[in-house]
Structure formats: structure tokens, C-alpha cells
N, C-alpha and C positions, 0 to 999 in steps of 0.2 A: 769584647771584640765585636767591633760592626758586621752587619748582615754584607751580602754581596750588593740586594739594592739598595741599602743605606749608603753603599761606595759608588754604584752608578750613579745615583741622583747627586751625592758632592761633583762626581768629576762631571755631571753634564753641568753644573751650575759654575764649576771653575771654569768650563770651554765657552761657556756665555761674559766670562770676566765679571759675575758676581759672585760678592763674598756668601758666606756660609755660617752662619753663627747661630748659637741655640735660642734665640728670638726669634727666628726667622724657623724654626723648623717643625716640619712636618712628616712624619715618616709616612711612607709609602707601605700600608698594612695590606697584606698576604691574608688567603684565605682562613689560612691556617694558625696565623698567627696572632700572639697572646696582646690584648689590649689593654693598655697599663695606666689606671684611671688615680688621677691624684685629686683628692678631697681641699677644696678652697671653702671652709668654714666648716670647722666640729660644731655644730649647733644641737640644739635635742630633735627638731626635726630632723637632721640627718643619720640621728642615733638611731630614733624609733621609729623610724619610716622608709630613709631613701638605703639607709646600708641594710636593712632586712630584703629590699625589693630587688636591691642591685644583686643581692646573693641567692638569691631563689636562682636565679638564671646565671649567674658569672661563669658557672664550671660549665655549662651546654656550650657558652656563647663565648667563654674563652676570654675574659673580661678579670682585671684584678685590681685591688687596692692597694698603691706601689709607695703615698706618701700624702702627708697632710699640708697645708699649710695654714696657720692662724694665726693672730697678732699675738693671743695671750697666752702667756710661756701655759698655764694649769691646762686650756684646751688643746695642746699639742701634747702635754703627758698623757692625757683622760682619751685624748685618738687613738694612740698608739697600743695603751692599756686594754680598751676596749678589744678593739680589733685581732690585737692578738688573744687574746684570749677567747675569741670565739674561732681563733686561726681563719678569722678573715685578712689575714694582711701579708703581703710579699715576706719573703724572707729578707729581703733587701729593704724593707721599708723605710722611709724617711720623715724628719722633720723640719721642716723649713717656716721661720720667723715670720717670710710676708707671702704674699705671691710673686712677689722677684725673684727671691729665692726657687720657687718651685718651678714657674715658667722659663727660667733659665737653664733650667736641666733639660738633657737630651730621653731622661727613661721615662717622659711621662706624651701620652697620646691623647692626652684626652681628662675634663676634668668634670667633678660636679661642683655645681657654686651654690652653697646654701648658709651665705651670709647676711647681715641686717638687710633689711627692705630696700634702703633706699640704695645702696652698693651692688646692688646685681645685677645694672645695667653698666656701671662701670667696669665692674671685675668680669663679666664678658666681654665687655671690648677688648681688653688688657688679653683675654683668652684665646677668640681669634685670633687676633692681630698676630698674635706669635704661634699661629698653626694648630688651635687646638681645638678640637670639637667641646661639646657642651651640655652639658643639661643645667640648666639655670630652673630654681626654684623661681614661683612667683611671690610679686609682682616681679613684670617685668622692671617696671620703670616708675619711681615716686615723680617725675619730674618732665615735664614735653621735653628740655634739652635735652636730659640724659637719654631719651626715648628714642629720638633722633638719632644721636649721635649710634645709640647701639646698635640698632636697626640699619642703620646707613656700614656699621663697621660688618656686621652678620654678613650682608648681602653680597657685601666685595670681596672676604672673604671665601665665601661659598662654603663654610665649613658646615658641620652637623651642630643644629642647634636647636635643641627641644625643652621648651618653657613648663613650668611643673604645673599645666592645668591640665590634670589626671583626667578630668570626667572625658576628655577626645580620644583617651584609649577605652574606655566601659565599652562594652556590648551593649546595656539599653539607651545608653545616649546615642550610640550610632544607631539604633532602630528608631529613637526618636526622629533622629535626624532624617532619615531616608523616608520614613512617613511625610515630615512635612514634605519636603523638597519634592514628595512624588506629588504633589498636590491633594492625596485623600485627605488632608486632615481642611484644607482648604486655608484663605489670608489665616495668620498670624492677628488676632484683634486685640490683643493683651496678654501680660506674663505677671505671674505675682510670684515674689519668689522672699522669703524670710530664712536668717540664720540666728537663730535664740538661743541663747544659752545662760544660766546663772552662777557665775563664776568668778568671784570677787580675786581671786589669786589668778584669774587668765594675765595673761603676759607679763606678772609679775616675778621677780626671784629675788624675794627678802632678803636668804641667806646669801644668796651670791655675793648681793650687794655689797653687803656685811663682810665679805670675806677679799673681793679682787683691790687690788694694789694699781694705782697706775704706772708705779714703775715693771708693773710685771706682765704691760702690754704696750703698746702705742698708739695714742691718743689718736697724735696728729694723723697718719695715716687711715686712722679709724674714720676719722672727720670726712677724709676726701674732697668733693668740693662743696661741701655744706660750710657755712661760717663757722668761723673761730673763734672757741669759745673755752671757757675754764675745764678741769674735767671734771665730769658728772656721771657717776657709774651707775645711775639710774636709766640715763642716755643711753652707755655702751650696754647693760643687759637686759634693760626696759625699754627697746627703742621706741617699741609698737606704741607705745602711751605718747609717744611727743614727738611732734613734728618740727623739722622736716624730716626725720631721722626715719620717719613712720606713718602714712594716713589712717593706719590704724584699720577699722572694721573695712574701709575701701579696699585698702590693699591685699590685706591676711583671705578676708573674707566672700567680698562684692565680686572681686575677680574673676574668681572660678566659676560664681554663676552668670554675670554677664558675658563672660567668655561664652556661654550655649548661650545667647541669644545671637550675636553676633554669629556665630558656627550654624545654627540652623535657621536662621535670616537672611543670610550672604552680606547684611548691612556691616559694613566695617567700623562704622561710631553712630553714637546718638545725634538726631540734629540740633537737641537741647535737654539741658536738665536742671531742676532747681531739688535743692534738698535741706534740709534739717535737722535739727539737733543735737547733744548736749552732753556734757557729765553732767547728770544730776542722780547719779545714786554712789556712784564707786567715787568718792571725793579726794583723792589718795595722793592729789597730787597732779596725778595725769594732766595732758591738753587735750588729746585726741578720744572721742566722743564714747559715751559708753552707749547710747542711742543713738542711732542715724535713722535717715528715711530719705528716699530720693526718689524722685518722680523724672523717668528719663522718656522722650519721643523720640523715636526710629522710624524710618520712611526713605522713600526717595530725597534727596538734594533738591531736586526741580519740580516734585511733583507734591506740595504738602498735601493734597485729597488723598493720600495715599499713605499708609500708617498702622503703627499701636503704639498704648502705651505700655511700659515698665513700670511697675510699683517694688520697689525694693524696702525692704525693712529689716532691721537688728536691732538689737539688745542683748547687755550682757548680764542683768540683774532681772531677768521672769524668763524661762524659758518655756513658756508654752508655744508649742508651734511649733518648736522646732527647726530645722531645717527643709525646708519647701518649696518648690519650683513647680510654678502650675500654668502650662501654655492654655491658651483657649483660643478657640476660632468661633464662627455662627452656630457650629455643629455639635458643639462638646469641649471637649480637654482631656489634655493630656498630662498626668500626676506622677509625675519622674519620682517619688516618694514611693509607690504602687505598684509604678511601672503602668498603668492601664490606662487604657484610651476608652473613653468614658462618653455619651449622647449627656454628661451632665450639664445642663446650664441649654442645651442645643436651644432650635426655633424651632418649637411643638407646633401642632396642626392647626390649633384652635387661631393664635395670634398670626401664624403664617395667613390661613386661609381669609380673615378678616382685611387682610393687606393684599390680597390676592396672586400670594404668595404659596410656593409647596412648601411643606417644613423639610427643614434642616437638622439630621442627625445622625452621629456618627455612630457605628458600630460598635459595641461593647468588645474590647477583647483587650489582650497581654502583648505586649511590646516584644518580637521576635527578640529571640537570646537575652532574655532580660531576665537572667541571674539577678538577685538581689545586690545589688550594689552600697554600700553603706553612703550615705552622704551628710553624714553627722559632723561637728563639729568639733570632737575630740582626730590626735594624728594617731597615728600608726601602722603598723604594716598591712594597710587596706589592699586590697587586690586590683583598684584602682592603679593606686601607685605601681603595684607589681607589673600589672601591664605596661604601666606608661615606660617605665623604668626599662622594658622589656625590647621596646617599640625603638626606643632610642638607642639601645644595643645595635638593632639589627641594621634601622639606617647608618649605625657607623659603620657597617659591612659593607650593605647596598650600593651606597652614598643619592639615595632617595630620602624624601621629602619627611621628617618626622608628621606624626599626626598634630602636634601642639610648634610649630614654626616660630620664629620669630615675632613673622609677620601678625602673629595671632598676640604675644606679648604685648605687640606696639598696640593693637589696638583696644585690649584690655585696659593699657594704662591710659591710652586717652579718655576712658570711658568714666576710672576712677579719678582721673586728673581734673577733670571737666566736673564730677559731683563733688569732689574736695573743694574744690574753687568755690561751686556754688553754695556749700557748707559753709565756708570760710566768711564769703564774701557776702551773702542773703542776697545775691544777683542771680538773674537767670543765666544760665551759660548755656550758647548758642554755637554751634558748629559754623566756621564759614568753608564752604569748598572750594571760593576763588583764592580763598589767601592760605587755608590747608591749616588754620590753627582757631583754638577758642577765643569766641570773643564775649564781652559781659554786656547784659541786654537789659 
């Protein structure tokens, strides 16, 4: 039985003489009232990461898991299974074939989308559009179209939309951030940042492979507007390996940390970037690189005197390094690994005074609330996610600004879009701001 404002809002939408249909709907949520969140993609990041983070907080924040939707009949059983079994799931819970199915229905408020890479800017538009808030995993967007189109469907919507680059909820990336932006740490002159790991079985799933039926899902809908092509169950479980389904280390991994450049830069994209590399150890088949490297410039549009560079590196066969993000200015650096703001590398007295110059150096200390934060490259119920997870809860309350906006998607993926091309392509790719898209130099 509907609410009393579920009946106001049809009759004021009948006294306007528009219709009223579960596409179109959006409930009008109460303080008090239960938030009814439906899952669009059972993935294993959603297993081990977003339903552990959404449930730390669901009973405070009044927030529930009401129904799944997924193409393949095994990942709507394995939803359902799960969830109740750790009685995370409505009593009412549902299973719905697409997300037509699910977006059609009136008991759902609100969804999370953590399906293949390159579909999460489509199946957010599909989300808004018909009234629903969001937390979309990243990337946002394999594609400038789809990037667009999402971004342009978010905005006119105005609904709640927060992108899965967790590090904008941590405590010490907001200290980083506030450091820079206060000006003590002084320009931004470079950022090194690497995600290594050695993992011959990363994004693969042998047995799956071995195991799923294409009649026990849909292909075609799977495709979306990617070309048409035979089915390939390497494709549907292995996307991250072949493009365009996947850019692979750009998208999974480059994201999250060019997203803190951009966040404590104010720069929205690079002004260029050229990159490199290869499978040459994991030969398994894959297209999408088990080595990358890409050298990005950020600056003013008008002003090139004015700048740093980005050195980005990965590999998935030696992980030495690790995961690592190291800003530097004249005065030192700052080692988001550490957490500590470091005089390392500063302008000492000797070479200052020679130039007739004072030296430059920052103060040794620890990034305010800078709890260790993991930022490794294995998922799970990191406390990252928790917050972020947390954050977007509370704007569907507010109906305030998530800390990871759309707007931050979009330009994450122009960022990955622009090093894939120049991957692709061994062209330099070049931002233009009069025409608003990449061009090859």
C-alpha cells in the first residue's frame, strides 16, 4: 500500500496532466524512511567490497538490499544466496534478468552499478533517467561518447551520483589536499605514482570460463553499443583483458590515482599525454597491456609556462614498488604511502645561495587524520570504500554534493581515454579547449 506522499505526488503529477509510470519514478524519501537499494551487477567487487561497506552503515542510515539485477541466470542465484545468508537482504528480495526488469519496478530508490568497465556509463544513464540515485563503480566511462552522454544525463537529472574513486572519501588524501591548496606545500612540479603487482591470474577466471553457457545469459544486451560480435566468454568474464569491453590497467587502475591529481590540482584534464607499452610477459591471449607507462602534462590551457609533469607506471608481472603516489614541489614531497610531508628532494642552502637564492624546504611531519589507509591493489572491505560508501548514503539524505561527483568520473575518463588513444595510437594526444575534445599531435 502506498505512502500518503507517494499519493500526493501522483495526484499533483495527474493535475499537471502528466502521466505517471514506474520509468519516470522517484520517490520522495522521509527522514525517517527506509532506502531500498537494488544491485545492477553481482560482480566479485561487489561481493568483497561494496556489500561489506554498504552494510557497515545500512542499519544507522536506514539503507537495504531489496533486489539484483544481472544478465546471467548463476549470478542472480549466487546474489540472492549470498545475501541472505549473511541476512543482508529484504525479505522481499528480488531477481530481475536485466535492468528493465529492475528499473521498472516501483520498491527500488536507488541502485549500485558494478558491472563490466565499459557499461557504467550507460547503465547510469538508464539509472537516472528513470529517477534513481547511484553509486557507479569506476571507470566512469571507457569511451568520450559514453562520457558525455552520462555526464550530460547526471546533470539534468540532478539525482545523487557518486563514482567508486574511494581515495575522496580517506582522511589523509583530504589532508593532502588541503595542504596543497593552502599553498604550504607550494606549485605542484611533479607526481610519480606506480600500481605493481605480480599476478598472472589478475582478471582472469579460467573456471568460469569453462563453466558459463551463453544461453544462460545475453550476449546481445551484454554488447551494448560496442560491435557485434560472435560470443566469446573470455569477453563476458575477462573483459578487463580486451578492448573495447576494457582499457584495462587505464581504467581498473590509472583512475583512482589520476583522480587525486586532478582533485588536488583543480586541473580538470591533461593538456597532453603520450604512453606506452605491451603484453610481453602474461601472453594468454589478452590485447590490453600487462605494462603501461604514460607521461601526462597538466597546466593552464593558455598559459604553457606554467605546469608539471605526471609519470604514471604499471605492471602486472614484478611487483616491486608497489603502489605509490609521490607529489613534489621545490620544497619536498609528499608520500601518500607514508602519509608524510617530507623537505626530501627540497632546494638546500648550498645550490639555493649559489643562485642567489634562500633554500626551499618543507617541514617534516604527518598528514593531519592520516590513519593508514591501504592503497594496495588487491579489493576488499577497505575502510576507503566504507567511507565512500558511507558518504553517498548520507547525500541521498541531504541531497548534497557526493565527495566523488560525476563531474570527477568524466574527467577521470578523459584522462584514461586520452592515454589509451595515445597507447593505441604511438601519437601524442593533445587536449584542445576550443573544440572540448582530444586531438592526435
Amino acid at each position: 500500500m502506498e505512502n500518503r506522499r507517494e499519493f500526493i505526488k501522483k495526484s499533483a503529477l495527474a493535475g499537471l496532466g502528466m502521466s505517471f509510470s514506474a520509468s519516470s519514478y522517484a520517490r520522495i524519501l522521509g527522514a525517517n524512511e527506509r532506502v531500498r537499494v537494488g544491485i545492477i551487477g553481482f560482480s566479485d567487487r561487489f561481493r568483497q567490497s561494496l556489500a561489506p561497506a554498504f552494510m557497515n552503515h545500512a542499519k544507522n542510515q536506514n539503507f537495504a538490499f531489496v533486489g539484483v539485477s544481472d544478465i546471467w541466470s548463476r549470478r542472480r542465484d549466487e546474489a540472492e544466496q549470498y545475501l541472505k545468508g549473511k541476512n543482508w537482504a529484504d525479505s522481499n528480495f528480488f531477481k530481475s534478468r536485466n535492468n528493465d526488469e529492475l528499473l521498472d519496478r516501483k520498491d527500488v530508490d536507488a541502485v549500485i552499478i558494478s558491472t563490466a568497465d565499459f557499461q557504467h556509463a550507460l547503465h547510469c544513464v538508464d539509472a537516472v533517467e528513470s529517477g534513481r540515485d547511484v553509486y557507479v563503480e569506476k571507470p566512469f566511462a571507457e569511451s568520450m561518447e559514453d562520457a558525455r552522454k552520462a555526464l550530460k544525463a547526471v546533470e539534468k537529472s540532478k539525482r545523487i551520483v557518486q563514482v567508486g574513486s574511494q581515495r575522496r572519501s580517506a582522511p589523509n588524501y583530504h589532508s593532502a589536499n588541503e595542504f596543497i591548496r593552502s599553498g604550504k606545500f607550494g606549485d605542484i612540479s611533479m607526481v610519480e605514482m606506480t600500481w605493481n603487482v605480480n599476478q598472472p591470474g589478475r582478471w582472469r577466471r579460467a573456471k568460469l570460463v569453462s563453466e558459463i553457457r551463453k544461453e544462460d545469459t545475453d550476449w546481445n544486451r551484454y554488447l551494448l553499443n560496442r560491435p557485434k560480435v560472435e560470443w566469446d566468454p573470455r569477453k563476458y568474464l575477462e573483459f578487463r583483458l580486451f578492448y573495447p569491453y576494457s582499457s584495462g590497467i587505464p581504467g581498473q587502475w590509472m583512475s583512482h590515482q589520476i583522480d587525486t591529481v586532478h582533485w588536488f590540482s583543480g586541473f580538470d584534464h591533461p593538456r597532453s599525454v603520450v604512453a606506452n607499452g605491451g603484453v610481453y610477459v602474461w601472453k594468454d591471449g589478452r590485447v590490453n597491456a600487462d605494462t603501461f607507462t604514460a607521461v601526462f602534462d597538466y597546466g593552464p590551457d593558455n598559459d604553457k609556462s606554467k605546469g608539471f609533469q605526471v609519470l604514471y607506471s604499471s605492471r602486472m608481472h614484478n611487483e616491486a614498488g608497489g603502489t605509490k603516489e609521490y607529489y613534489y614541489s621545490n620544497g619536498g614531497m609528499i608520500n601518500l604511502d607514508t602519509n608524510k610531508i617530507t623537505p626530501e628532494g627540497g632546494l638546500q642552502a648550498g645550490p639555493a645561495k649559489d643562485m642567489g637564492m634562500q633554500a626551499n624546504l618543507l617541514p617534516e611531519m604527518t598528514l593531519p587524520n592520516a590513519a593508514r589507509m591501504e592503497t594496495g591493489a588487491n579489493t576488499g572491505a577497505d575502510p576507503m570504500t566504507s567511507l565512500h560508501m558511507l558518504n553517498w548514503m548520507e547525500c541521498v539524505r541531504s541531497r548534497k554534493e557526493p565527495n566523488a561527483p560525476a563531474r570527477a568520473g568524466f574527467n577521470h575518463s578523459i584522462a584514461n581515454i586520452m592515454a589509451t588513444t595515445a597507447l593505441q595510437t604511438g601519437k601524442r594526444v593533445a587536449w584542445d579547449a576550443g573544440k572540448n575534445d582530444m586531438i592526435l599531435s
